[in-house]
C-alpha positions in Angstrom: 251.5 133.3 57.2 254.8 132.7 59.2 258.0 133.0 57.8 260.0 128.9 58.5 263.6 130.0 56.7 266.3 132.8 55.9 268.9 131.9 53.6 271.8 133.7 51.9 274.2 133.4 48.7 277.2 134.1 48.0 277.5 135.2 44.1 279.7 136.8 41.9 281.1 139.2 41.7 280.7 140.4 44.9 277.5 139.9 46.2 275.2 138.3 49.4 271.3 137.5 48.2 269.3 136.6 50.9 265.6 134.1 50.6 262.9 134.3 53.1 260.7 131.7 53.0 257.2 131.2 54.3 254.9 128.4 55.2 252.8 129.5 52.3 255.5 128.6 49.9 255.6 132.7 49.0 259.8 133.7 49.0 261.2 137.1 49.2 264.4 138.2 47.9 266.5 141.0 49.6 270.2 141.6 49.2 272.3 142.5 52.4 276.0 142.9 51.7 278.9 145.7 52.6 280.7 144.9 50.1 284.3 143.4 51.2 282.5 142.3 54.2 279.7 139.7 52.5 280.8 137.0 55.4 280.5 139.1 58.1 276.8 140.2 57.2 275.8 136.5 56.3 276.9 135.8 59.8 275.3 138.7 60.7 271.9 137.8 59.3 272.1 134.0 60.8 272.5 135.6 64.0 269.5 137.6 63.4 267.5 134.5 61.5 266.3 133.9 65.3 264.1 136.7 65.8 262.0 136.2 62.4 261.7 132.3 61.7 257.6 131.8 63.0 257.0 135.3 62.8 254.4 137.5 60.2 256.3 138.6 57.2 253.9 141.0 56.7 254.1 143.0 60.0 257.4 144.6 58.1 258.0 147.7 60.5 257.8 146.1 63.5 260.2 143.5 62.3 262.3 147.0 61.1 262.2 148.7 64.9 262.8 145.3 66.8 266.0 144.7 64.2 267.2 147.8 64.4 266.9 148.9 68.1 266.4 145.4 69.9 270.3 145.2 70.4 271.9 147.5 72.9 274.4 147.7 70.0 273.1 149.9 67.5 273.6 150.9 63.5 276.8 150.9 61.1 277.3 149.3 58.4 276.8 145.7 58.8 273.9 145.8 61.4 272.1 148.4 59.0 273.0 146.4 55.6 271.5 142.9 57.5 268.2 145.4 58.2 268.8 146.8 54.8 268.0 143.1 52.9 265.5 141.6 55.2 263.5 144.5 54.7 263.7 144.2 51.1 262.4 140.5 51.1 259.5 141.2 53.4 258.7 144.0 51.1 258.7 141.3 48.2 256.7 139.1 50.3 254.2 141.5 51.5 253.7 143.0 47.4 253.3 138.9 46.4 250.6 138.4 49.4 248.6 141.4 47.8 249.4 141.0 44.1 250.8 144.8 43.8 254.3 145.6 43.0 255.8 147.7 45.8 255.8 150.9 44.7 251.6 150.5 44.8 252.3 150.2 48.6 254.3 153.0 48.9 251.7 155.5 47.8 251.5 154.5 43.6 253.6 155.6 41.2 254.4 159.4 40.8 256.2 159.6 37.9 255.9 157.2 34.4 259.7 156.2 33.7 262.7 156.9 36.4 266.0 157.8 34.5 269.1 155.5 35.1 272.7 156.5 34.4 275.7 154.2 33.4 279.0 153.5 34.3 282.2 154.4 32.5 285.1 153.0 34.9 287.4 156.2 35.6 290.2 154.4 37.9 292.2 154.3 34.8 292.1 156.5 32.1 292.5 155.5 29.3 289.4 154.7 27.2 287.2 156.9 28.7 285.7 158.9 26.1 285.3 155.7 23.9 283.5 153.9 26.9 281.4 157.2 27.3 280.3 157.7 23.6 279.8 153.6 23.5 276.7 154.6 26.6 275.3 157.3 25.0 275.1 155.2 21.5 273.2 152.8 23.6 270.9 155.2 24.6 271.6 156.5 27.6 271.5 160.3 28.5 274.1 160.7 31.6 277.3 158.6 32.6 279.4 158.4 35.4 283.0 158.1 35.9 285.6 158.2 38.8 287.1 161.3 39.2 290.7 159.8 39.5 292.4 156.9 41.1 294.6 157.8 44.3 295.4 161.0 44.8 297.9 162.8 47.1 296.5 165.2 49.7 297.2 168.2 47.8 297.9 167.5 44.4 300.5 169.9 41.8 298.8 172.2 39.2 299.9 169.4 36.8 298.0 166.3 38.1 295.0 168.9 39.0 294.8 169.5 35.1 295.2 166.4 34.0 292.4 165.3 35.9 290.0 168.2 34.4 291.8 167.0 30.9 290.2 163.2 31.2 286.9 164.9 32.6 286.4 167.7 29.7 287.2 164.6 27.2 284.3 163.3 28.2 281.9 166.1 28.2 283.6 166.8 24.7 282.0 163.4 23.5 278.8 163.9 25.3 277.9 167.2 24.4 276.1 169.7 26.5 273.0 168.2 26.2 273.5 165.4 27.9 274.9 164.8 31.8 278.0 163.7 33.5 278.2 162.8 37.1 282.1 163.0 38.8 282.3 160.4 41.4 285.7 161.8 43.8 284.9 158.4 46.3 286.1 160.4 49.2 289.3 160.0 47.8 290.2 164.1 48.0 290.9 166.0 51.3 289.0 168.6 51.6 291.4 171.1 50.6 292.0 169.3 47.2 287.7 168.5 46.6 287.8 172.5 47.0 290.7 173.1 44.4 288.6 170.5 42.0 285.9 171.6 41.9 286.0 175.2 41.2 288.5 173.7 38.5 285.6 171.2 37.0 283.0 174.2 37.3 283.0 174.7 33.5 282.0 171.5 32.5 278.7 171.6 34.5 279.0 168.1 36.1 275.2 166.7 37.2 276.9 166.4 40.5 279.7 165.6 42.4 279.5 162.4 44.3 281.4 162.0 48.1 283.4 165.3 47.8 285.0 164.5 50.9 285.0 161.1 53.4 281.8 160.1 55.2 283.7 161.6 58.2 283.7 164.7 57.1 280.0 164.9 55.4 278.2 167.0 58.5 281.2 169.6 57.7 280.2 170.1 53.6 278.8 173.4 54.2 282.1 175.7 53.6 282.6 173.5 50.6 278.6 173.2 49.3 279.4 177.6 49.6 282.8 177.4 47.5 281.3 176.0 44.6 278.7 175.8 41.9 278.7 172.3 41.7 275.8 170.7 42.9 277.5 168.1 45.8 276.2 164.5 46.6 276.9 162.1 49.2 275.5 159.4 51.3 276.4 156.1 49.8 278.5 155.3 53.1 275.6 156.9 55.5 273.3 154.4 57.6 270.1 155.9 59.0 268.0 158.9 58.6 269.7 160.2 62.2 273.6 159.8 59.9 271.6 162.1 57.4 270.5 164.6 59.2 273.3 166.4 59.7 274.2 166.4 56.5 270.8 167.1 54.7 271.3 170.7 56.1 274.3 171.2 54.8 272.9 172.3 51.4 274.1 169.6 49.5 271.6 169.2 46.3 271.6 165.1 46.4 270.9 162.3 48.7 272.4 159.0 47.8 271.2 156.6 50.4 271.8 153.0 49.7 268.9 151.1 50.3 271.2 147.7 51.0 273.0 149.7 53.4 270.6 151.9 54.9 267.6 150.2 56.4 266.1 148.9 53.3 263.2 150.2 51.6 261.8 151.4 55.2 264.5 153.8 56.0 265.2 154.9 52.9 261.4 155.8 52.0 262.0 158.2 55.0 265.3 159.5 54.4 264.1 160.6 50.9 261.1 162.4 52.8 263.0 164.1 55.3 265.5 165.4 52.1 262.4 166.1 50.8 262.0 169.3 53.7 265.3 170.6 52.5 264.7 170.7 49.0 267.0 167.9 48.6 266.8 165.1 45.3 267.6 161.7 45.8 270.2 159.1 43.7 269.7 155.9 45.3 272.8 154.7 45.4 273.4 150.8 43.9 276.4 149.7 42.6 275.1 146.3 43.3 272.6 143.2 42.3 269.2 143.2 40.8 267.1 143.0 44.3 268.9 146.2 45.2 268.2 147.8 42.1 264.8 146.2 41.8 264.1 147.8 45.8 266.0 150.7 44.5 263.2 151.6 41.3 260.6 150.9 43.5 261.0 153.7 45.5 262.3 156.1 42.4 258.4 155.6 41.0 256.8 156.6 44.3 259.5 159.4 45.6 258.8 162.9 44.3 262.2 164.1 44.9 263.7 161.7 42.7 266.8 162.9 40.5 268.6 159.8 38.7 269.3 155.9 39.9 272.7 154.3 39.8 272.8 150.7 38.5 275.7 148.5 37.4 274.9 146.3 34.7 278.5 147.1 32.8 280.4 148.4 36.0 283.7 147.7 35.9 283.8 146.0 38.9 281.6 143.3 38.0 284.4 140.5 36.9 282.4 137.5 36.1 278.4 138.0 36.4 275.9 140.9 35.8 272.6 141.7 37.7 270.6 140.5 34.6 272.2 137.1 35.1 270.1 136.0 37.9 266.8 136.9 36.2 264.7 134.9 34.8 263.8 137.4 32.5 265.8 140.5 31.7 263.4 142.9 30.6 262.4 145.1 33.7 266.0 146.2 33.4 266.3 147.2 30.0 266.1 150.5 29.5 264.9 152.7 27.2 266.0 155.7 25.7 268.0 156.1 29.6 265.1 155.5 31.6 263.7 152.5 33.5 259.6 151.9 33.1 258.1 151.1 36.7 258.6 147.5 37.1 254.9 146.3 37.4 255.0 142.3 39.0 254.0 141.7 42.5 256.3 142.2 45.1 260.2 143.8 43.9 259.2 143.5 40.2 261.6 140.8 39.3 262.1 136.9 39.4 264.9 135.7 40.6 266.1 133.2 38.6 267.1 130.5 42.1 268.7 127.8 39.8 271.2 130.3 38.5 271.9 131.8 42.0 272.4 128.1 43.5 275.1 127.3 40.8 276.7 130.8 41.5 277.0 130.0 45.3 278.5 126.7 44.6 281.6 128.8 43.7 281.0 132.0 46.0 283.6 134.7 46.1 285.6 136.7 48.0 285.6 140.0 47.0 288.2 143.0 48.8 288.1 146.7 47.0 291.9 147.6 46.1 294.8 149.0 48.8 296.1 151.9 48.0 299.1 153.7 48.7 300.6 157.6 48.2 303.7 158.2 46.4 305.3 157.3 50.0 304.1 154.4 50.4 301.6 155.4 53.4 297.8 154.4 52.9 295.3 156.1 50.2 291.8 156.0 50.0 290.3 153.5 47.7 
C-alpha cells in the first residue's frame, strides 16, 4: 500500500482537515491546524506532501522521526501541528488496514467510558450560571468556563472579587458534587494567577488551566507551592522535550494537544512520561471531530487519564459543530458525561466528505480577538 495524495480543507469555523489517500482506495483523516494560522499549516503540509506521496502509510513512526527531525529547522507550532494531523490520518489508515480501532493498537482499552467536560463561554459574563445549569441538565458532570476576559497586570480588590463572584455562581448552580474547571488562558501575570487562586481556593476548582503563559510554564513551581489548586497547562506546548520541564514542576495535569503536539505518536509518550511524575492527562481539543476522535482514542488506552475537552457547544464555533461532518453522530454523544470507546476501525468516526467539500467551497478565515489594557497597550487574548 502506498499512499498517491494529501489534501486539506478549510471548514468552519476555524478548522484545517486533512485526507490521505492510498492506492488501495483506504483514506485517513487527520486534522492539522494552529488555529489563526490554518493557511500557514496547509502550506505547511503541501510542502511536506513530498516526502509521503509513494510511501507506506503504515510505517507511521518512521514517517513521525523523518517529519519531525528531517529539517534542520525543528518544532513549534506549525511544524508540530503539520506532524500533529498526518499522524492522525496514518493512524486512521493503519486501524482500517487491520480492522481495529486505534486504541486496540495502542495496547486495548484500559478503562470502559472516558469522561468529557463542556463548555460554558466565560469571556463575558453574563449568562453563566444559566449556561452551566443548561450542561449539567444535559447530563454532564463538570464544565468549564474562562476565568475572565482581559485583565490588567495586577488587578484592584474589586475586579479580583468580582471574578471569584461569576466563579462561585457557578459552583452555587453546580453543587459540590459535581466539577468546575477555571481556564485563566495565560491571561494573568504571575503575580495576579497567585492572588487568584488562593482567592478561588474555596470553591475547589477541578483544576486551573494555563495559570501563567507558555513562557513562563518551566517556572510554575513557586506557584504549584502557593496554592491548593491543582494547576494545568500544556495546550500551547509541542513535544515531550517542551514538557519536560514542566512535568516536574508538580503541576497535577497534562494537557497536550494532540493537533499540536505530534499527533497521537507524541502524545501517547508525553502522557507516559507524565505518567513517572504522577501526572493525569486532559487532552486538550477545542477543535474538530478527528481531533477529538484521535483525542478518545488515546483517553481509552492511557491509564493516567483525568477528563477530555471537546467543543461541540463552544462558543467559538460560529457556524458548524464537529458532529456536522459526521456521517453519523453517535460516537459523540455522550452519556451521563462520559464518552463510550469509539469502536470502528481506524479513528472511530466517518467523516462525512460531501459535507466537508461543501464547507471548503466557502472556507474561513478565522483570527482569535486583540486585546487591549485600560491603556490601550496589548492584552493577552
Amino acid at each position: 500500500m502506498k499512499i498517491t495524495r494529501l489534501e486539506t480543507f478549510l471548514v468552519a469555523p476555524r478548522w484545517l482537515f486533512l485526507r490521505v489517500e492510498t492506492d488501495e482506495g483506504l483514506v485517513g483523516w487527520g486534522e492539522p491546524i494552529v488555529e489563526g494560522r490554518a493557511e500557514t499549516v496547509r502550506s505547511a503540509v503541501e510542502e511536506v506532501a513530498e516526502l509521503l506521496v509513494g510511501e507506506d502509510p503504515l510505517r507511521i513512526e518512521h514517517h513521525w522521526q523523518i517529519l519531525t527531525r528531517g529539517g534542520f529547522y525543528r518544532g513549534g507550532p506549525v511544524l508540530s501541528s503539520v506532524v500533529a494531523g498526518i499522524d492522525q490520518a496514518l493512524w486512521d489508515i493503519t486501524g482500517k488496514a487491520l480492522s481495529v480501532p486505534v486504541h486496540q493498537l495502542l495496547g486495548g482499552a484500559v478503562r470502559e467510558r472516558a469522561r468529557v467536560y463542556a463548555w460554558i463561554g466565560g469571556d463575558v459574563p453574563e449568562a453563566l450560571a444559566e449556561a452551566a445549569l443548561a450542561q449539567i441538565q444535559g447530563g454532564f458532570s463538570a464544565v468549564k468556563m474562562n476565568g475572565s476576559a482581559q485583565t490588567e497586570p495586577l488587578e484592584t480588590p474589586r475586579a479580583i472579587d468580582a471574578i471569584v463572584e461569576r466563579v462561585a455562581a457557578v459552583r452555587e448552580v453546580i453543587g459540590p458534587s459535581r466539577d468546575l474547571v477555571i481556564d485563566f488562558h495565560g491571561r494573568m501575570s504571575t503575580a495576579l494567577a497567585r492572588t487568584l487562586l488562593r482567592a478561588l481556593e474555596p470553591l475547589a476548582p477541578l483544576f486551573v488551566e494555563e495559570p501563567v503563559l507558555p513562557e513562563f510554564a518551566r517556572d510554575l513551581r513557586p506557584l504549584v507551592q502557593s496554592t491548593t489548586i491543582p494547576l494545568a497547562t500544556g495546550e500551547r506546548l509541542y513535544s515531550r522535550n517542551d514538557f519536560r520541564d514542566v512535568i516536574s514542576t508538580g503541576i497535577a495535569v497534562a494537557q497536550p494537544d494532540v493537533s499540536h503536539a505530534g499527533g497521537i505518536s507524541e502524545v501517547r509518550r508525553i502522557a507516559a512520561m507524565a505518567e513517572a511524575f504522577d501526572v493525569l492527562v486532559a487532552p486538550h481539543c477545542p477543535l474538530g471531530p478527528i481531533a477529538l476522535a484521535a483525542s478518545l482514542q488515546l483517553a481509552f488506552s492511557m491509564p493516567n487519564f483525568l477528563i477530555q475537552e471537546q467543543s461541540i457547544g463552544l462558543h467559538y464555533n460560529a457556524g458548524a459543530e464537529a458532529i456536522d461532518y459526521l456521517v453519523d453522530p453517535t460516537p459523540f454523544r455522550f452519556v451521563d458525561g462520559y464518552a463510550a470507546p469509539l469502536v470502528a476501525p481506524g479513528l472511530g468516526i466517518d467523516i462525512d466528505e460531501a459535507a466537508v467539500r461543501r464547507a471548503a467551497e466557502i472556507g474561513h478565515r478565522w483570527r482569535n480577538p486583540r486585546w487591549t489594557h485600560r491603556d490601550g497597550s496589548f492584552a493577552e487574548w
